[in-house]
py3Dmol code that shows the C-alpha trace and the ligand (Angstrom):
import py3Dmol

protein = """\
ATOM      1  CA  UNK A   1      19.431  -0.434   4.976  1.00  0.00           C
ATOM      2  CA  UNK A   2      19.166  -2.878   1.760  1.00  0.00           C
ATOM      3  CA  UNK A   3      15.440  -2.003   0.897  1.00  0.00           C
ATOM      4  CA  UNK A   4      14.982  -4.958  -1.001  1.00  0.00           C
ATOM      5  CA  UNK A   5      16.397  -7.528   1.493  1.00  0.00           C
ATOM      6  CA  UNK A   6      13.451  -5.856   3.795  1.00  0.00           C
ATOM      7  CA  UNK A   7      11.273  -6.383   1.534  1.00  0.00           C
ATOM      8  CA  UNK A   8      11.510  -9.896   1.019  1.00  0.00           C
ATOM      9  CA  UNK A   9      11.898 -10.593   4.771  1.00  0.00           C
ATOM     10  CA  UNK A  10       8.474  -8.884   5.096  1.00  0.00           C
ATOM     11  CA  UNK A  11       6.960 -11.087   2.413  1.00  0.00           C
ATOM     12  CA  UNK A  12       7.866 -13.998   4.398  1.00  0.00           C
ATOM     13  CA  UNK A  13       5.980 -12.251   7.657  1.00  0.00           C
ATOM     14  CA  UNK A  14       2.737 -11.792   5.078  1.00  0.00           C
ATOM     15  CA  UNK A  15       3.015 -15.563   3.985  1.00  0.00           C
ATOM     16  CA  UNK A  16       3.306 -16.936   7.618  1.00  0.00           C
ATOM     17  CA  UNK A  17       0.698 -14.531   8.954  1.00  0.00           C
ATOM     18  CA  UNK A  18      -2.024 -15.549   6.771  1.00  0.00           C
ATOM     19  CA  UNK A  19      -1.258 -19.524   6.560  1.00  0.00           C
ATOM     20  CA  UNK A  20      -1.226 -18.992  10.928  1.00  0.00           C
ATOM     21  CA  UNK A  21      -4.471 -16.913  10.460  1.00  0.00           C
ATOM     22  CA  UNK A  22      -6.335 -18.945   7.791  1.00  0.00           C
ATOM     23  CA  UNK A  23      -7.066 -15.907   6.211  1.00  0.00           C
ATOM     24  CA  UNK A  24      -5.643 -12.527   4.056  1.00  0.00           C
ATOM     25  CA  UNK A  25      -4.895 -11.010   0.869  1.00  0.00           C
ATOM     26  CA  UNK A  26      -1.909 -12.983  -0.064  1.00  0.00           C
ATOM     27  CA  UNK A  27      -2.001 -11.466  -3.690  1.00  0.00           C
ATOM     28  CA  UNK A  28      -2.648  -7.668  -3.053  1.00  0.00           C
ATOM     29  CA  UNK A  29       0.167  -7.637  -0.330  1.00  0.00           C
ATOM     30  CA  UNK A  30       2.889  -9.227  -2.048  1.00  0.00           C
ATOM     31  CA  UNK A  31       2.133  -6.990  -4.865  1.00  0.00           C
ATOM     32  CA  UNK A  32       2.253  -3.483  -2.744  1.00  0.00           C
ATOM     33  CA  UNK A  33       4.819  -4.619  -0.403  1.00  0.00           C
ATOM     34  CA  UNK A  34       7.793  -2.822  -1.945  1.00  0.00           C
ATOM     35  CA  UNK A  35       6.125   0.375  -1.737  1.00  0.00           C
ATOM     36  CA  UNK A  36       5.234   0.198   1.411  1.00  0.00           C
ATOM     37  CA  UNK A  37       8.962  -1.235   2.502  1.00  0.00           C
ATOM     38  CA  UNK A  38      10.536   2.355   0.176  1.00  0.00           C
ATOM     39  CA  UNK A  39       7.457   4.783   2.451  1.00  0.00           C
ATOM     40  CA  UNK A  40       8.278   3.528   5.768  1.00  0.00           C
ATOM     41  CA  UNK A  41      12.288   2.850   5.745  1.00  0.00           C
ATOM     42  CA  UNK A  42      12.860   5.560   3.777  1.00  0.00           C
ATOM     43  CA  UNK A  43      10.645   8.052   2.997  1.00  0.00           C
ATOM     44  CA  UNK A  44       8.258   8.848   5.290  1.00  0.00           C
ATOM     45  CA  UNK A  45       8.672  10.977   8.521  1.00  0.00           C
ATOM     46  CA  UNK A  46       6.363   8.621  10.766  1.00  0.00           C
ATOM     47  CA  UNK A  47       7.891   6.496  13.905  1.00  0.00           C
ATOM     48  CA  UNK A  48       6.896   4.414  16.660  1.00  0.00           C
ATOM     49  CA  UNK A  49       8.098   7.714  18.795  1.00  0.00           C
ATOM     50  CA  UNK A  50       6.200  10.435  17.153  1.00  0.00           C
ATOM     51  CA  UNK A  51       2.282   9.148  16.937  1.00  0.00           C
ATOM     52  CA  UNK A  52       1.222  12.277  18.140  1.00  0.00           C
ATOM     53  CA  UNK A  53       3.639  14.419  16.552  1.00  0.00           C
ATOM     54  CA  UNK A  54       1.228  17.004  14.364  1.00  0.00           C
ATOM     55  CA  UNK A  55       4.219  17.180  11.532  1.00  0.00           C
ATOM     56  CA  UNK A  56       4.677  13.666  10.803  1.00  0.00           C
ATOM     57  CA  UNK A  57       3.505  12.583   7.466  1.00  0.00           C
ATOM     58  CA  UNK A  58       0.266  11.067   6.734  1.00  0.00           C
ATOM     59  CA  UNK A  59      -0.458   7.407   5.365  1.00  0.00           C
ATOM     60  CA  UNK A  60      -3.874   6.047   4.247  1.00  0.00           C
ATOM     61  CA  UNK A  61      -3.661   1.896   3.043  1.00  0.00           C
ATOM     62  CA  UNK A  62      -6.728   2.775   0.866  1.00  0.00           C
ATOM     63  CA  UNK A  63      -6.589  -0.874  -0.177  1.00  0.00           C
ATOM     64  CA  UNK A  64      -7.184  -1.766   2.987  1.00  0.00           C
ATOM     65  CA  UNK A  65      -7.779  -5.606   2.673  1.00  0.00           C
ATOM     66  CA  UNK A  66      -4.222  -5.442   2.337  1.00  0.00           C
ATOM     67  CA  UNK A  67      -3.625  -4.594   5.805  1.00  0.00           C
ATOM     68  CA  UNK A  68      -1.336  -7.938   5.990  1.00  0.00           C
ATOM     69  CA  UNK A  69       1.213  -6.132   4.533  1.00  0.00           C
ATOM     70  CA  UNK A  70       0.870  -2.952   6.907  1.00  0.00           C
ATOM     71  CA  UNK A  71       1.010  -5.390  10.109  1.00  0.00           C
ATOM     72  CA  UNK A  72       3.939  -6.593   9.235  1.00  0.00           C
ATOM     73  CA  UNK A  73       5.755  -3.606   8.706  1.00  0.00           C
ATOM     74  CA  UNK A  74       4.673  -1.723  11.840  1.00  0.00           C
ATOM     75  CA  UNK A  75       5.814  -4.777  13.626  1.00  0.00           C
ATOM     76  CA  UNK A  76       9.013  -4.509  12.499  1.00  0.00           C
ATOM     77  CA  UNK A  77       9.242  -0.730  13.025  1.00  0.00           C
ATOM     78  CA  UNK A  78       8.095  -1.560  16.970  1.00  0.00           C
ATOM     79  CA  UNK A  79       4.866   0.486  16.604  1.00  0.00           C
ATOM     80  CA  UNK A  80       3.796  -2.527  18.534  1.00  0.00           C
ATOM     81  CA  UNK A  81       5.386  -6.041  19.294  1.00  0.00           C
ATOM     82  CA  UNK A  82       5.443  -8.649  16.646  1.00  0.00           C
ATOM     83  CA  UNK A  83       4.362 -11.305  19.132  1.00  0.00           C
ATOM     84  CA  UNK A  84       0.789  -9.572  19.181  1.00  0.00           C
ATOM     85  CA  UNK A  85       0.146 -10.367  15.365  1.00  0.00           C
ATOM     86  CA  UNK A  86       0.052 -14.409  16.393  1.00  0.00           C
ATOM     87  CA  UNK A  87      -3.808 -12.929  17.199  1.00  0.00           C
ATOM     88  CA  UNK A  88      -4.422 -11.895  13.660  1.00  0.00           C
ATOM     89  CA  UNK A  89      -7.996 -12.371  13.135  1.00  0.00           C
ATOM     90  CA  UNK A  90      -8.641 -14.378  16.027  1.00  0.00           C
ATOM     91  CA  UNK A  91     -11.874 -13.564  17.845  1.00  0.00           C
ATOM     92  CA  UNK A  92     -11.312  -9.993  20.089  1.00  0.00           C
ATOM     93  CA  UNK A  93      -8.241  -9.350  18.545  1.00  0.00           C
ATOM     94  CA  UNK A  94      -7.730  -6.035  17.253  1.00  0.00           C
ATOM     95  CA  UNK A  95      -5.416  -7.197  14.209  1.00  0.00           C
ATOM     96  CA  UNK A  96      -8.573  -7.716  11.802  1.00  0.00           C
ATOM     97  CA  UNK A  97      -8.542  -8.339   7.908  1.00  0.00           C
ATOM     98  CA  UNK A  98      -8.376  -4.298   7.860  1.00  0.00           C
ATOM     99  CA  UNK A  99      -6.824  -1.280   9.242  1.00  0.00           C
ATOM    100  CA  UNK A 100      -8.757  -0.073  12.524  1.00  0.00           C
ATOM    101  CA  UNK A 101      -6.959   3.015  14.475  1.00  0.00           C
ATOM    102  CA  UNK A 102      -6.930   1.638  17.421  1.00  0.00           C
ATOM    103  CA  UNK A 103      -3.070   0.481  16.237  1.00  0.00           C
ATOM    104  CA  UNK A 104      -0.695   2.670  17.121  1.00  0.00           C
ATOM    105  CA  UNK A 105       0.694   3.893  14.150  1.00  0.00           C
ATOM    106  CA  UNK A 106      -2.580   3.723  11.620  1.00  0.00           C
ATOM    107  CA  UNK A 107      -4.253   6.579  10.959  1.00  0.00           C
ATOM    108  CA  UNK A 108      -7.284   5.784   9.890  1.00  0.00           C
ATOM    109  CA  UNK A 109      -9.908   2.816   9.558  1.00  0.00           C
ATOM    110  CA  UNK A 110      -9.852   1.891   5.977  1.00  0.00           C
ATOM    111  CA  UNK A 111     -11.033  -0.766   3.460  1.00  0.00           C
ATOM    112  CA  UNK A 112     -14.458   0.078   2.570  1.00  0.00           C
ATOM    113  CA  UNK A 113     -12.765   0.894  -0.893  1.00  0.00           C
ATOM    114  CA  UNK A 114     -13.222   4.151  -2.693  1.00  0.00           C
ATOM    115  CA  UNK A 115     -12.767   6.061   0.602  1.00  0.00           C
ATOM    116  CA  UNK A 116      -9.109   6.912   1.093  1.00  0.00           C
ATOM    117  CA  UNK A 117      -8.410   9.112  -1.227  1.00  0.00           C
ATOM    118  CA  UNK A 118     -10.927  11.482   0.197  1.00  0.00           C
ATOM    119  CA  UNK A 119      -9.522  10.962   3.482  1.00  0.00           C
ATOM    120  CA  UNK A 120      -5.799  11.950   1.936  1.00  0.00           C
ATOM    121  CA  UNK A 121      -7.223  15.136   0.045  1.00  0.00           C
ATOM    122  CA  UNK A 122      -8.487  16.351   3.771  1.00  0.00           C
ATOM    123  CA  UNK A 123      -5.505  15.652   5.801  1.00  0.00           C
ATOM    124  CA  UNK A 124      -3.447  17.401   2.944  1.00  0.00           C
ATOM    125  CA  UNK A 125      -5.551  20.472   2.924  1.00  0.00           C
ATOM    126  CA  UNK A 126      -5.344  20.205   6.878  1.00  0.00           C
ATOM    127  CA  UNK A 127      -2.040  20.719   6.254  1.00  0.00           C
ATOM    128  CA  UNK A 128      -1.628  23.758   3.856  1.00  0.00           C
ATOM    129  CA  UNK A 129      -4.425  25.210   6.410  1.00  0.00           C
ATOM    130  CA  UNK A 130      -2.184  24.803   9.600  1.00  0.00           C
ATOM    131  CA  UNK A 131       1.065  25.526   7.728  1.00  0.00           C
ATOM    132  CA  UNK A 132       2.208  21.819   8.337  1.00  0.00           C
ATOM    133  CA  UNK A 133       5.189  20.713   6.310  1.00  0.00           C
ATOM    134  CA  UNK A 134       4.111  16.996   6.828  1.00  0.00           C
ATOM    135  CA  UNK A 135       2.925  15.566   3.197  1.00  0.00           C
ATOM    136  CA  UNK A 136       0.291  12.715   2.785  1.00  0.00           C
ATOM    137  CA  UNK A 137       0.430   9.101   0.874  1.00  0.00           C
ATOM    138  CA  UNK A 138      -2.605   7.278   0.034  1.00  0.00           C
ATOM    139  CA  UNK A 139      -2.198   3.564  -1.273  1.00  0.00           C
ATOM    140  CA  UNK A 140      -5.141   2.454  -3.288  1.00  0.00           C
ATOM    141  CA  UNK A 141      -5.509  -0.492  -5.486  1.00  0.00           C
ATOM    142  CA  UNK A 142      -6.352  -0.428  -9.266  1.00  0.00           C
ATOM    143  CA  UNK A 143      -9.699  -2.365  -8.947  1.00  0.00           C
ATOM    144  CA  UNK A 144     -10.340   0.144  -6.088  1.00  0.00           C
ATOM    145  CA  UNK A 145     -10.225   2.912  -9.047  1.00  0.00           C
ATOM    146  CA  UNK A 146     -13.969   1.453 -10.580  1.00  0.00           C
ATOM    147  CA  UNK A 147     -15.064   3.427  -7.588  1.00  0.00           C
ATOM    148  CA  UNK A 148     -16.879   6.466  -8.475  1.00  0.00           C
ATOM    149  CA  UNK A 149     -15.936   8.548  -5.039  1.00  0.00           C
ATOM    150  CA  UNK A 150     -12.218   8.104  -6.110  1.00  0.00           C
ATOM    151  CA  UNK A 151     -12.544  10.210  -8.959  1.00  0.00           C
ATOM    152  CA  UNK A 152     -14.419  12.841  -6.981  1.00  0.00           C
ATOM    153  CA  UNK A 153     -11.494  13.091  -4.403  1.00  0.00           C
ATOM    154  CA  UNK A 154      -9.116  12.992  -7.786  1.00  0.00           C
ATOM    155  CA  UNK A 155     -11.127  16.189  -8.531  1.00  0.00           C
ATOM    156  CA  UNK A 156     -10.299  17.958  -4.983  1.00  0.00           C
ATOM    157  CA  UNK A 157      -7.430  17.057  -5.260  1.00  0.00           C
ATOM    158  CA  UNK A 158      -6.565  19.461  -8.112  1.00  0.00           C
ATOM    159  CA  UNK A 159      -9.028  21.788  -7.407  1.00  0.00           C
ATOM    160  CA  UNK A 160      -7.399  22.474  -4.190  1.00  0.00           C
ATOM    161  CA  UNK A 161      -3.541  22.317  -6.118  1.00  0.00           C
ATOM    162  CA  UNK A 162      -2.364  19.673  -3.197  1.00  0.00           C
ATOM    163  CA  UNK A 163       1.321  19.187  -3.901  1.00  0.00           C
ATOM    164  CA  UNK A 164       1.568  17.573  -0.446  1.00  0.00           C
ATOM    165  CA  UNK A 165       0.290  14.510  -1.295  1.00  0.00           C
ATOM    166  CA  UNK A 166       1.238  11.651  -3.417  1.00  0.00           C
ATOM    167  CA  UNK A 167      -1.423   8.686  -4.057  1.00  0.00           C
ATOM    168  CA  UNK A 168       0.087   5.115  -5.316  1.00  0.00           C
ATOM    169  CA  UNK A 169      -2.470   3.184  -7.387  1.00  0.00           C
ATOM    170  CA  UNK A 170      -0.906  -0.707  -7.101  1.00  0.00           C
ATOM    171  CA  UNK A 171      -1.828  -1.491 -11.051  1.00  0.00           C
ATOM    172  CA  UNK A 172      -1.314  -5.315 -10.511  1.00  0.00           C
ATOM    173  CA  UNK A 173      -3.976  -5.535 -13.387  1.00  0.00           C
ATOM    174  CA  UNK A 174      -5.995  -8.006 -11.108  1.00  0.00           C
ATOM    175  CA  UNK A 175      -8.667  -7.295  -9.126  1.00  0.00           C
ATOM    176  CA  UNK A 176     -11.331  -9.966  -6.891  1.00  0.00           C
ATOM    177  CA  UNK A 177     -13.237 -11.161  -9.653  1.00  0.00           C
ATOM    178  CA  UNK A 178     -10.887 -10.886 -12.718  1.00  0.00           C
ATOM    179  CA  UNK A 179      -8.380  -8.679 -14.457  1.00  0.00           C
ATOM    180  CA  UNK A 180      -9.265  -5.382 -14.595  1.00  0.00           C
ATOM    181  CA  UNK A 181      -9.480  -4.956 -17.893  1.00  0.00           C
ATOM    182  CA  UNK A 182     -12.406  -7.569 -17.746  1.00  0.00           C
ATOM    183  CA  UNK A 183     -14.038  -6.179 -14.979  1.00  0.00           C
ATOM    184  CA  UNK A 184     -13.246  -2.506 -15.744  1.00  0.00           C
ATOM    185  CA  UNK A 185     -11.330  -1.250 -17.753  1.00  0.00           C
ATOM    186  CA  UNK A 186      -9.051   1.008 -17.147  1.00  0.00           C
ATOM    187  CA  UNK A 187      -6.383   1.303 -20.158  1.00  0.00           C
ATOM    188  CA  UNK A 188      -5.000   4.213 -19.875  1.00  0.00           C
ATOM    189  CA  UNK A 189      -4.910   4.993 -16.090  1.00  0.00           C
ATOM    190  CA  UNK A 190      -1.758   7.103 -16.952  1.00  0.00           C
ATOM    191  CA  UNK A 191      -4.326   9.347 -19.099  1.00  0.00           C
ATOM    192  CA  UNK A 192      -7.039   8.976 -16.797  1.00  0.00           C
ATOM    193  CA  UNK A 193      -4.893  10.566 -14.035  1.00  0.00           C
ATOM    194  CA  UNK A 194      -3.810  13.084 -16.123  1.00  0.00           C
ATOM    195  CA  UNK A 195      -7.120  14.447 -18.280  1.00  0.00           C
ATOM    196  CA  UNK A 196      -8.206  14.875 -13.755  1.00  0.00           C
ATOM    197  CA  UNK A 197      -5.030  16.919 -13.928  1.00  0.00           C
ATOM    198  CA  UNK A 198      -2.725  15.402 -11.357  1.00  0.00           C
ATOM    199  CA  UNK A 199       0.675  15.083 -12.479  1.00  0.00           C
ATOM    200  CA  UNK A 200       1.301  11.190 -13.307  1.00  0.00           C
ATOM    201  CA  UNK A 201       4.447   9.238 -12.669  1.00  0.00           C
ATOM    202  CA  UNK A 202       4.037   6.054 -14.568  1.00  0.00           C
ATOM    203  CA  UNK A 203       7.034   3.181 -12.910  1.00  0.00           C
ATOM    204  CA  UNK A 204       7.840  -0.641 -12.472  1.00  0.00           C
ATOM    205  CA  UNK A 205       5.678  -0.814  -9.477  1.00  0.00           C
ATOM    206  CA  UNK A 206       8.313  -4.025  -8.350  1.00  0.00           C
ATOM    207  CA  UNK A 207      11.303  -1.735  -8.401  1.00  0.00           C
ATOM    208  CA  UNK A 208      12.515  -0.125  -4.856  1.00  0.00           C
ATOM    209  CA  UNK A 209      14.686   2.441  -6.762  1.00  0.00           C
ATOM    210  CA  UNK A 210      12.112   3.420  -9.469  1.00  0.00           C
ATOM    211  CA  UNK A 211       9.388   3.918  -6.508  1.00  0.00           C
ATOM    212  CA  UNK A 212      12.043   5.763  -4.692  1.00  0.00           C
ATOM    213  CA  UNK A 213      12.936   8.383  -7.267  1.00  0.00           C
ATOM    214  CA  UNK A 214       8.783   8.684  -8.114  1.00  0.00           C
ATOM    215  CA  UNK A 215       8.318   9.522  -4.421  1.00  0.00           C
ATOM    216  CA  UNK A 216      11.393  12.353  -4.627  1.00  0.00           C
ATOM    217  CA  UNK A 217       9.896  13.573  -7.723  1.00  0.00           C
ATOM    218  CA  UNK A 218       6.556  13.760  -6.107  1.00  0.00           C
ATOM    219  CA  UNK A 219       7.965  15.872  -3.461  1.00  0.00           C
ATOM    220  CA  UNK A 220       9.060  18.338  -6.086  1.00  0.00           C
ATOM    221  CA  UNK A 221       6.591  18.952  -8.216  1.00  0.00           C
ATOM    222  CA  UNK A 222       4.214  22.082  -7.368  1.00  0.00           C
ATOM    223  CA  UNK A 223       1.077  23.287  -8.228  1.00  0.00           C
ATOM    224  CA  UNK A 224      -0.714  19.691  -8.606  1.00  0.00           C
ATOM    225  CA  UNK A 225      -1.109  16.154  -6.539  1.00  0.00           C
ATOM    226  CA  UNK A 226       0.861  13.369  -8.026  1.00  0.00           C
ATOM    227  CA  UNK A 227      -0.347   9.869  -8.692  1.00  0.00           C
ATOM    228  CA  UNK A 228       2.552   6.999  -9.095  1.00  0.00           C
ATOM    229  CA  UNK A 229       0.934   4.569 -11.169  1.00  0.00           C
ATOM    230  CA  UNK A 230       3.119   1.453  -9.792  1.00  0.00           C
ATOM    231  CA  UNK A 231       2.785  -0.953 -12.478  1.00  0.00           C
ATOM    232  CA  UNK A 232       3.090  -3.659 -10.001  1.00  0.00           C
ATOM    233  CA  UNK A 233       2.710  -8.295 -10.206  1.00  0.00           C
ATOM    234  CA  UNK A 234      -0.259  -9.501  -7.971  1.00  0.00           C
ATOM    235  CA  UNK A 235       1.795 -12.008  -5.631  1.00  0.00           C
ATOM    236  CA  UNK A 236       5.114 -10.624  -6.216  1.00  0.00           C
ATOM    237  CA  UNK A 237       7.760 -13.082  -4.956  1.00  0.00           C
ATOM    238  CA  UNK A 238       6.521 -16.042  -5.170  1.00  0.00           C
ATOM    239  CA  UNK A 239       6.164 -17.997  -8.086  1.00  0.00           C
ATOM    240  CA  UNK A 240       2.854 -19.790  -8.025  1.00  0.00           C
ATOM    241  CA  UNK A 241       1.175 -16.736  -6.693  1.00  0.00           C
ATOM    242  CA  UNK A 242       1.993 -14.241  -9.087  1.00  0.00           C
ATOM    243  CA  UNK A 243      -0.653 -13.247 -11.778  1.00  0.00           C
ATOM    244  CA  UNK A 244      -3.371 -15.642 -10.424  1.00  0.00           C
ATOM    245  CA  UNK A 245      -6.993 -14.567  -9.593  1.00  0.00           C
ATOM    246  CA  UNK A 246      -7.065 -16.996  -7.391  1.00  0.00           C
ATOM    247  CA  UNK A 247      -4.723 -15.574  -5.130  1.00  0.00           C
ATOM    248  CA  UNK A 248      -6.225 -12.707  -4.564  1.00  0.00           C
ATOM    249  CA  UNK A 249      -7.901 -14.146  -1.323  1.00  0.00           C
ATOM    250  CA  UNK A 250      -6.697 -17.944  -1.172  1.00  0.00           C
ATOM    251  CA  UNK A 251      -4.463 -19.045   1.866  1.00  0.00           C
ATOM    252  CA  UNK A 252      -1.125 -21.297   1.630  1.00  0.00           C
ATOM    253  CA  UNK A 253      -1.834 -24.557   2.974  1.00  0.00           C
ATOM    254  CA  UNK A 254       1.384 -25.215   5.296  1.00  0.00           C
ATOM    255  CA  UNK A 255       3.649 -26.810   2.374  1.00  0.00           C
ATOM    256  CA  UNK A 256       2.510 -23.853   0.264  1.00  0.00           C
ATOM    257  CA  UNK A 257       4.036 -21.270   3.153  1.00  0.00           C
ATOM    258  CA  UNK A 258       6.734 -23.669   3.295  1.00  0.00           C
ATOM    259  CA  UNK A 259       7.850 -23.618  -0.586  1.00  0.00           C
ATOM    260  CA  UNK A 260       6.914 -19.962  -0.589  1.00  0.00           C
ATOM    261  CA  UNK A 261       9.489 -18.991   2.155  1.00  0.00           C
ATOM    262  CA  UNK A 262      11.754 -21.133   0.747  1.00  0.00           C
ATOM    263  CA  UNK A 263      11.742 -19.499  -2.776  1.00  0.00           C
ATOM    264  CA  UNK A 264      11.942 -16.065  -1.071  1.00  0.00           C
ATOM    265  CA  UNK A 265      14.649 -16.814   1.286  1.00  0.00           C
ATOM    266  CA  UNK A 266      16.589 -18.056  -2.512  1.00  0.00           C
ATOM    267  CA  UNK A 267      15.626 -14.506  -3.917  1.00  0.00           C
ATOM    268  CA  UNK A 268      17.202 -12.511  -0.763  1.00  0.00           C
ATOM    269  CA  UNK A 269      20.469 -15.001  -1.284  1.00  0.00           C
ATOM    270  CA  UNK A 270      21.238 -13.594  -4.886  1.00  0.00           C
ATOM    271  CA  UNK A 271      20.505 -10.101  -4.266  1.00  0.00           C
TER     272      UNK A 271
END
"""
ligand_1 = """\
1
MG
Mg -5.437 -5.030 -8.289
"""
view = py3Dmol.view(width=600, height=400)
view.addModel(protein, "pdb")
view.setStyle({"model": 0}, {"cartoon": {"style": "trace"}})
view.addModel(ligand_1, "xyz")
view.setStyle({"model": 1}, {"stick": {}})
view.zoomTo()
view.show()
């Protein structure tokens, strides 16, 4: 499968979702979308077919406002039809702004930021306990990092040696209310990671085959959790998206979805 062809065609799913829905994270999902597309088309032992399966591998979207992103791809996979995301945040539907279990295929409610870390750390030492071979992946956001509970599962994490899981922080350098850097900084995160003793993998966040050889170096490294700093563009894809604040919570207006689909469908021509 052409990874990056997926991912584009995915983008375009985010994009019509939210201008349908009135509502999303337009920025934060265009920006995490190629990791996502590398975790669950390539990586990741997790189908549609093995929910219950106690070996398949764990995911947490700690960044769960982001949750567009995740719909999209589980639609495609068939965890559920993509006719039921036309109900995205429509009153009773159970697609809301962020991941609720009761979709097949998530694991875990997430969203309140600052939580999913924790969440990885104890399905990874679930793991080691029960002699599971699954591993876990935990998708956080780098404004989520100014939460203090992060940095206590960081600490767990090492204490506990848990080379089965792999976190992605999505360094888009943009968080709600500014850059990060503004808000709080976080210069080096790479060092930050590494003085909590995980083993850091520092990568264009953007680039399918970069995140795919961090995730296969991830799986080799023992002794300590890896964290793939994905140095990643807020609104990846589309041109008038990328980089702005604004974006992280605005919705296309219908022209917008239009010229946004438009320049993506160009992109997926001259791959
Ligand atoms: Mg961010």
């Amino acid at each position: 499968m052409d990874l990056q062809a997926k991912a584009i065609d995915i983008r375009k799913d985010i994009v019509t979702m939210i201008q349908r829905a009135g509502t999303g994270h337009i920025g934060g999902d265009l920006s995490v979308t190629d990791i996502l597309v590398d975790l669950y088309y390539k990586q990741m032992n997790i189908s549609p077919e093995q929910l219950d399966d106690p070996d398949r591998d764990r995911f947490v979207l700690s960044k769960g406002h982001c949750v567009e992103a995740l719909y999209a791809i589980l639609a495609d996979k068939g965890f559920f039809p993509k006719d039921e995301l036309v109900t995205y945040a429509k009153y009773q539907s159970k697609f809301i702004g962020h991941p609720n279990n009761k979709i097949p295929g998530i694991e875990v409610n997430s969203g309140s930021l600052g939580h999913g870390l924790s969440v990885g750390v104890g399905m990874a030492l679930a793991a080691r306990m029960e002699k599971r071979p699954y591993r876990t992946y935990v998708v956080m956001g780098d404004g989520e990092c100014d939460e203090g509970s992060v940095w206590e599962a960081a600490m767990a994490g090492y204490q506990y040696k848990l080379d089965n899981l792999t976190a992605f922080v999505d360094r888009n350098r943009l968080q709600i209310s500014g850059t990060t850097e503004q808000v709080m900084a976080q210069d080096s995160a790479e060092e930050r990671w590494a003085a909590f003793g995980w083993n850091v993998i520092s990568i264009s966040g953007n680039d399918m085959q970069a995140i795919d050889d961090a995730v296969d170096l991830a799986k080799h490294t023992k002794g300590k959790p890896t964290v793939i700093i994905a140095n990643t563009t807020k609104g990846k894809g589309v041109s008038f998206i990328e980089n702005q604040v604004a974006w992280h919570h605005k919705v296309p207006t219908a022209a917008q979805a239009e010229a946004a689909i438009a320049e993506l469908n160009e992109r997926k021509a001259v791959l």
